[in-house]
Each structure stands twice: as structure tokens, then as C-alpha cells.
N, CA, C and O atoms as CSV, one atom per row, in Angstrom:
chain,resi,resn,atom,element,x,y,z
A,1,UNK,N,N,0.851,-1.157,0.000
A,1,UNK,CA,C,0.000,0.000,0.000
A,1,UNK,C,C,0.904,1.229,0.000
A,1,UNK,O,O,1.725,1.280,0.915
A,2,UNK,N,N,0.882,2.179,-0.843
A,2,UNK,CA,C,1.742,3.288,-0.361
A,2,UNK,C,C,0.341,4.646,-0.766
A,2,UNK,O,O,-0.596,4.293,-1.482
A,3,UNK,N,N,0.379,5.680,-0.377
A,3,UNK,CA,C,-0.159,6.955,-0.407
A,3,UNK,C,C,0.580,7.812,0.047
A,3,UNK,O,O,1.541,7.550,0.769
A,4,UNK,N,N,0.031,9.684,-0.532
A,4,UNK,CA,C,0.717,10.520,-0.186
A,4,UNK,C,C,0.080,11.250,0.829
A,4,UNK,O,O,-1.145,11.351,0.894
A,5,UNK,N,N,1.032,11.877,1.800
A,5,UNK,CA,C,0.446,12.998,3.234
A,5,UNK,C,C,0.768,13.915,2.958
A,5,UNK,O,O,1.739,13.884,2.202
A,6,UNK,N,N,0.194,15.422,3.366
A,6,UNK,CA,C,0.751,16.637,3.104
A,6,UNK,C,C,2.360,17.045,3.699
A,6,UNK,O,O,2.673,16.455,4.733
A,7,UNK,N,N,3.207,17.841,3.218
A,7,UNK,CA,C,4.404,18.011,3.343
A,7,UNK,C,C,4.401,18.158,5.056
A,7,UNK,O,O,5.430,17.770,5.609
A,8,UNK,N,N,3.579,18.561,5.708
A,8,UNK,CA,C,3.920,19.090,6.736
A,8,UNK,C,C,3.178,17.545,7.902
A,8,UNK,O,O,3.514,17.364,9.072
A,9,UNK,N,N,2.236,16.731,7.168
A,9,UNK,CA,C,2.399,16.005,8.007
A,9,UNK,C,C,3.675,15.212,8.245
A,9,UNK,O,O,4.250,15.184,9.333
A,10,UNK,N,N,4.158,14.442,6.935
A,10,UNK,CA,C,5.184,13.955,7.209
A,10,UNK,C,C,6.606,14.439,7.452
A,10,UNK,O,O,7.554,13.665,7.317
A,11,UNK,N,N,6.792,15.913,7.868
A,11,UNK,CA,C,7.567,16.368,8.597
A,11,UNK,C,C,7.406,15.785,10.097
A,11,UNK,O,O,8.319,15.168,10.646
A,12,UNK,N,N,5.894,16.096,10.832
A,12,UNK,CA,C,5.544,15.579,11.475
A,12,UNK,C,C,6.059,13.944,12.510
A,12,UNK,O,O,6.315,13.683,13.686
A,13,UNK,N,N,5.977,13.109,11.033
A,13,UNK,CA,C,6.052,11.773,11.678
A,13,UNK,C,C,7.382,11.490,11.680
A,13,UNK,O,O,7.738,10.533,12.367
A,14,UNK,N,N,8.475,12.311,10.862
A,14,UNK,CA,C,9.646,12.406,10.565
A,14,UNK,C,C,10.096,12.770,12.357
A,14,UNK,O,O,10.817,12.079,13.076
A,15,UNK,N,N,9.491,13.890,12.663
A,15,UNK,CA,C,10.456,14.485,14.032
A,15,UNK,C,C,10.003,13.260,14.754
A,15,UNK,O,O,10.906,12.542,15.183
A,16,UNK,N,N,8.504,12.809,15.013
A,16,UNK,CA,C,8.068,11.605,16.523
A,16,UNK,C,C,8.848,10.528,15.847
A,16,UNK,O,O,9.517,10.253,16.844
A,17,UNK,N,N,9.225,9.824,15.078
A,17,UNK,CA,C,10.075,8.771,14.704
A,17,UNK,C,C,11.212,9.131,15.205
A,17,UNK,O,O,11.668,8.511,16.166
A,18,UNK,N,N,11.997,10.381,14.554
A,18,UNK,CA,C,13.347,11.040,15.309
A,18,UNK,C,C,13.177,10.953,16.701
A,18,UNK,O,O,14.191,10.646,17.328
A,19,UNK,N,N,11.987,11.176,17.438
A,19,UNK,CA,C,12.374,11.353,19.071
A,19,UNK,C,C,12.297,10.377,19.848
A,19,UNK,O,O,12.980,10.246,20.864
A,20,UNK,N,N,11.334,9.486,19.382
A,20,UNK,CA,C,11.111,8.409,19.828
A,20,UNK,C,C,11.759,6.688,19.335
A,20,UNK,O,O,11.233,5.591,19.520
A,21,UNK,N,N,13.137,7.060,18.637
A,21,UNK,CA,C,14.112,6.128,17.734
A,21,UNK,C,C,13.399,5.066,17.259
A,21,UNK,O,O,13.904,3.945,17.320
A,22,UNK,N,N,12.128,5.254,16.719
A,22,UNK,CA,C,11.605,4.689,15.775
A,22,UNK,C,C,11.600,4.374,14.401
A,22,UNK,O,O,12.647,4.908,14.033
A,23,UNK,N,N,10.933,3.682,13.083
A,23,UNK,CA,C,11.313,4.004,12.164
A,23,UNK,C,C,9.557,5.297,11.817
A,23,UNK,O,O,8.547,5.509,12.488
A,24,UNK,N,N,9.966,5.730,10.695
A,24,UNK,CA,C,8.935,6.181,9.933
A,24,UNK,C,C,7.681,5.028,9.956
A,24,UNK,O,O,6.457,5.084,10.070
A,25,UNK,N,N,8.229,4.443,9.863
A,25,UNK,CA,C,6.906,3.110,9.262
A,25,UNK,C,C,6.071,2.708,10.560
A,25,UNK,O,O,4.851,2.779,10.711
A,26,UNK,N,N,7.045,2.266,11.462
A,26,UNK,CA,C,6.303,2.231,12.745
A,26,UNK,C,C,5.791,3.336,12.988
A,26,UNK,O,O,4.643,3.081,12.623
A,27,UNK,N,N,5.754,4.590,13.396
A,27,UNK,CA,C,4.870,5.164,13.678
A,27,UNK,C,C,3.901,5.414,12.903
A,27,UNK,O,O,2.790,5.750,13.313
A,28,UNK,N,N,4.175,5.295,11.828
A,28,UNK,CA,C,2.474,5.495,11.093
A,28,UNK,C,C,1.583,3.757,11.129
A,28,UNK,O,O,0.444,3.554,10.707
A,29,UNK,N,N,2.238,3.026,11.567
A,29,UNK,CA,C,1.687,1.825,11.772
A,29,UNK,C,C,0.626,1.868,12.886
A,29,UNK,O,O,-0.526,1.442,12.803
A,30,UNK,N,N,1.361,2.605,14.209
A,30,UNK,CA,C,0.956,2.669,15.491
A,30,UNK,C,C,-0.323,3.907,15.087
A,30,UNK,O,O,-1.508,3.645,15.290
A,31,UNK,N,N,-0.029,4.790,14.702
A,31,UNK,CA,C,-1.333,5.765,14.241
A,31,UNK,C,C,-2.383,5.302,13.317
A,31,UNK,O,O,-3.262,6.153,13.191
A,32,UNK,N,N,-2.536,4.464,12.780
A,32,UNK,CA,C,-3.093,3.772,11.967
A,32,UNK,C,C,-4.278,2.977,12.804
A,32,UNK,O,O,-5.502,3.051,12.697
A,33,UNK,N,N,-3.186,1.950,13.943
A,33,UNK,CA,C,-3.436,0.861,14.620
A,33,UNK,C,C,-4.385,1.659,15.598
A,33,UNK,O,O,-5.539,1.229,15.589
A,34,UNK,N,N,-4.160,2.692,16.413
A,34,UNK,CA,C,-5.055,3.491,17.301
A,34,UNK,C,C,-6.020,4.257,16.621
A,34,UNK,O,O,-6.991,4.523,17.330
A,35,UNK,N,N,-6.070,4.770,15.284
A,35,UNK,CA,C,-7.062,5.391,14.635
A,35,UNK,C,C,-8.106,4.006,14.924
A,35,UNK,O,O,-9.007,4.074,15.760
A,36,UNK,N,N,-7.769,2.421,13.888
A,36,UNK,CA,C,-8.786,1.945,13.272
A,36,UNK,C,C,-9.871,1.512,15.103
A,36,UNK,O,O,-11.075,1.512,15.361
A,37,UNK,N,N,-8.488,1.182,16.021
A,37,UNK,CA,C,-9.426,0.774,17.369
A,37,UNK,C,C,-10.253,1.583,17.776
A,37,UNK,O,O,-11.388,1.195,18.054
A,38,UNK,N,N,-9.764,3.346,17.955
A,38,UNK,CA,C,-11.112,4.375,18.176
A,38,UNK,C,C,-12.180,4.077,17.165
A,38,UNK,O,O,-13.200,3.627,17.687
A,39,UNK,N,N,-12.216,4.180,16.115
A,39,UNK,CA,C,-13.317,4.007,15.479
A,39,UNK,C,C,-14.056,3.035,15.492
A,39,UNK,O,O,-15.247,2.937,15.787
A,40,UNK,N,N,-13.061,2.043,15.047
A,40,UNK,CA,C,-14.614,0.633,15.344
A,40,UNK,C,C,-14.836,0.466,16.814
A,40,UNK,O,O,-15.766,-0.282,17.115
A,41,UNK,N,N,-14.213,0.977,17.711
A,41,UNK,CA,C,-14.835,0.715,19.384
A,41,UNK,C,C,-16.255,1.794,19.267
A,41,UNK,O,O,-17.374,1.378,19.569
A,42,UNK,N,N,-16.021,3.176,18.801
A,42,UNK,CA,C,-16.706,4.245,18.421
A,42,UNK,C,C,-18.065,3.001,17.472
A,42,UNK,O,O,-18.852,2.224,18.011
A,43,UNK,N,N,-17.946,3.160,16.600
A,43,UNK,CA,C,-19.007,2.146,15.102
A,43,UNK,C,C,-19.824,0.922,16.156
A,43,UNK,O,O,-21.038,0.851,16.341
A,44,UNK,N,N,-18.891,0.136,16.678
A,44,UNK,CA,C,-19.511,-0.949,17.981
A,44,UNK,C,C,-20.607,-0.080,18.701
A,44,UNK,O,O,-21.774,-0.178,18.320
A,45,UNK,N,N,-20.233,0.856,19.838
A,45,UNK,CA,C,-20.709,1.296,20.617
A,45,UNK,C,C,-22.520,1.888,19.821
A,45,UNK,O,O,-23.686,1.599,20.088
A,46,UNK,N,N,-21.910,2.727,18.883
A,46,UNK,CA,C,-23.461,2.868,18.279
A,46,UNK,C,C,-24.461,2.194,17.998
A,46,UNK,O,O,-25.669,2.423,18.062
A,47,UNK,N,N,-23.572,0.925,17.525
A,47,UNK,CA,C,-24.396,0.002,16.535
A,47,UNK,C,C,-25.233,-0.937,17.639
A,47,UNK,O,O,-26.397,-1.319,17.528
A,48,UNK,N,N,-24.366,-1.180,18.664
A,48,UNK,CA,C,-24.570,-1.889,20.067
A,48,UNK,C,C,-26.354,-0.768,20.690
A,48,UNK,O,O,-27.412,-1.189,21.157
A,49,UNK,N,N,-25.902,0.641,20.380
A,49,UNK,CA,C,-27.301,1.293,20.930
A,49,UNK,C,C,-28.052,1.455,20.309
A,49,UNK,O,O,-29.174,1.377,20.809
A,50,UNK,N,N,-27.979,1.688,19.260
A,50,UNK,CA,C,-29.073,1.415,17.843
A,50,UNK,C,C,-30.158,0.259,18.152
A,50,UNK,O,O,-31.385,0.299,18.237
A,51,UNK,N,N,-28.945,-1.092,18.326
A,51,UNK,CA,C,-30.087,-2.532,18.576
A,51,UNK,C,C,-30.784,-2.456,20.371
A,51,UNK,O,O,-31.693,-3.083,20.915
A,52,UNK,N,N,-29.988,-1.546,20.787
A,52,UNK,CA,C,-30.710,-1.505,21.831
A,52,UNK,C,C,-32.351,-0.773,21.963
A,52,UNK,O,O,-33.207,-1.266,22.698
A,53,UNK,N,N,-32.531,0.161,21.327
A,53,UNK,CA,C,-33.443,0.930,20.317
A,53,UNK,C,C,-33.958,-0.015,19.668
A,53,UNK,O,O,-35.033,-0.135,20.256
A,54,UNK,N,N,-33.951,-0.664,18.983
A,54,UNK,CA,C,-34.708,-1.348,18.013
A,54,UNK,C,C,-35.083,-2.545,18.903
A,54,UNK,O,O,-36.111,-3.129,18.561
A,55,UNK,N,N,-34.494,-2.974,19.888
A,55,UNK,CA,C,-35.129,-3.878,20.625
A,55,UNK,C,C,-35.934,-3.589,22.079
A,55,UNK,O,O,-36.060,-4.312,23.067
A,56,UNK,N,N,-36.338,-2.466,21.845
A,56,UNK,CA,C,-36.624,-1.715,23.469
A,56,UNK,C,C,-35.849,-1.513,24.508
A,56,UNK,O,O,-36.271,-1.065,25.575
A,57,UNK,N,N,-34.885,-1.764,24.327
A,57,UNK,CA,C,-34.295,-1.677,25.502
A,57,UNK,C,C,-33.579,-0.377,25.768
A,57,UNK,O,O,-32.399,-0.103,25.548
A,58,UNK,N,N,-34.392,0.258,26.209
A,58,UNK,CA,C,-34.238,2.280,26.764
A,58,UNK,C,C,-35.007,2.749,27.548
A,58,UNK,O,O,-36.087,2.220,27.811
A,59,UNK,N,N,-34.569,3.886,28.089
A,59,UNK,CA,C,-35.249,4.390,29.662
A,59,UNK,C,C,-35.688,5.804,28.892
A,59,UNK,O,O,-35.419,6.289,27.793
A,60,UNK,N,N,-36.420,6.175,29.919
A,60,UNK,CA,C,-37.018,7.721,29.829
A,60,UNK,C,C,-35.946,8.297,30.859
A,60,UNK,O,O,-35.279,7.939,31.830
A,61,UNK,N,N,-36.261,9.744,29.811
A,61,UNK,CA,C,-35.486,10.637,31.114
A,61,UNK,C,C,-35.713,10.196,32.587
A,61,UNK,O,O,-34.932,10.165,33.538
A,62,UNK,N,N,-37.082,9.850,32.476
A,62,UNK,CA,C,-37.276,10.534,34.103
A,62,UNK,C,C,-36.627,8.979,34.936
A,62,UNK,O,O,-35.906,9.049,35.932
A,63,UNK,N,N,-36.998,7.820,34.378
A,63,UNK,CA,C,-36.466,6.665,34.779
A,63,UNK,C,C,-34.625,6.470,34.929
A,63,UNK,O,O,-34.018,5.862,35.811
A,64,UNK,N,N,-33.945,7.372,33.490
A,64,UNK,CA,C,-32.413,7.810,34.053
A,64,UNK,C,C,-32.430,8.338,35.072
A,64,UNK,O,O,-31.717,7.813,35.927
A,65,UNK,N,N,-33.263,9.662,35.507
A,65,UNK,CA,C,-32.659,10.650,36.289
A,65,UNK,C,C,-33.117,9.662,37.711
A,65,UNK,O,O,-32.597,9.951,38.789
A,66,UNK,N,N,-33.798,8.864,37.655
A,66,UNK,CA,C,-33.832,8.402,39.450
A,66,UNK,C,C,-33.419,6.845,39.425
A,66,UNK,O,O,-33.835,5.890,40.082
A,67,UNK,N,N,-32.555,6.940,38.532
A,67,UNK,CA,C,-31.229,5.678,38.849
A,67,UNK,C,C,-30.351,6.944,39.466
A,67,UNK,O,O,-30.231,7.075,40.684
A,68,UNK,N,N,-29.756,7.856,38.533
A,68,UNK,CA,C,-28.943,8.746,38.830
A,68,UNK,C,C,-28.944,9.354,40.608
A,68,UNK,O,O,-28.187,9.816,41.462
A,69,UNK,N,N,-30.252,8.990,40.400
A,69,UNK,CA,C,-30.188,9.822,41.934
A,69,UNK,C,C,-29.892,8.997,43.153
A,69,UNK,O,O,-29.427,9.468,44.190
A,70,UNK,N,N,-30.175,7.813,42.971
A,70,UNK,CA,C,-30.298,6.463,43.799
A,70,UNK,C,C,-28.631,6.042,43.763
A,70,UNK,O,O,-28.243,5.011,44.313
């Protein structure tokens, strides 16, 4: 796979590779690797409340607010 980043990102990954005696590759591996986990944990979480919604399973305000309070 190769693609291009703007000049100034890969200045960017150039210095955190430099500071952190990494290569280039690894760190865009590791940014990659933490992008795709936020998101699909993010995509899960919705999709997880969506079916919760579609299967009834949700409170009313007023039924949150007096767990909350309890």
C-alpha cells in the first residue's frame, strides 16, 4: 500500500520517529493501529445502541434521572 500525506504532516512523523528512535513506518503503523481501534470501538458502541433501540431496551429521562439519583 503506499499513499501521499501533506508536506507538513510527514515532517511531522519524521520528528516523533526522530524522538522516539523509531522508524517512519512504525509510527504510522501505530497511528493507523489506534485510529482503526477508536473508530470501530466508536461504530460498535453505536451500533450496540441502535439494537438496543430497536429492541426496546431504553429508559425515559425521568427513569435515568432516578437511577442517577439512587
Amino acid at each position: 500500500m503506499s499513499f501521499k500525506i501533506p508536506a507538513g504532516m510527514k515532517k511531522r512523523v519524521d520528528l516523533l520517529a526522530e524522538a522516539t528512535r523509531r522508524s517512519r513506518t512504525f509510527v504510522i503503523e501505530e497511528a493507523i493501529e489506534q485510529y482503526l481501534t477508536t473508530n470501530e470501538w466508536q461504530v460498535q458502541s453505536i451500533q450496540a445502541g441502535l439494537n438496543d433501540l430497536d429492541n426496546g431496551r431504553v429508559l425515559s429521562q425521568e427513569e435515568m434521572e432516578k437511577l442517577w439519583d439512587e
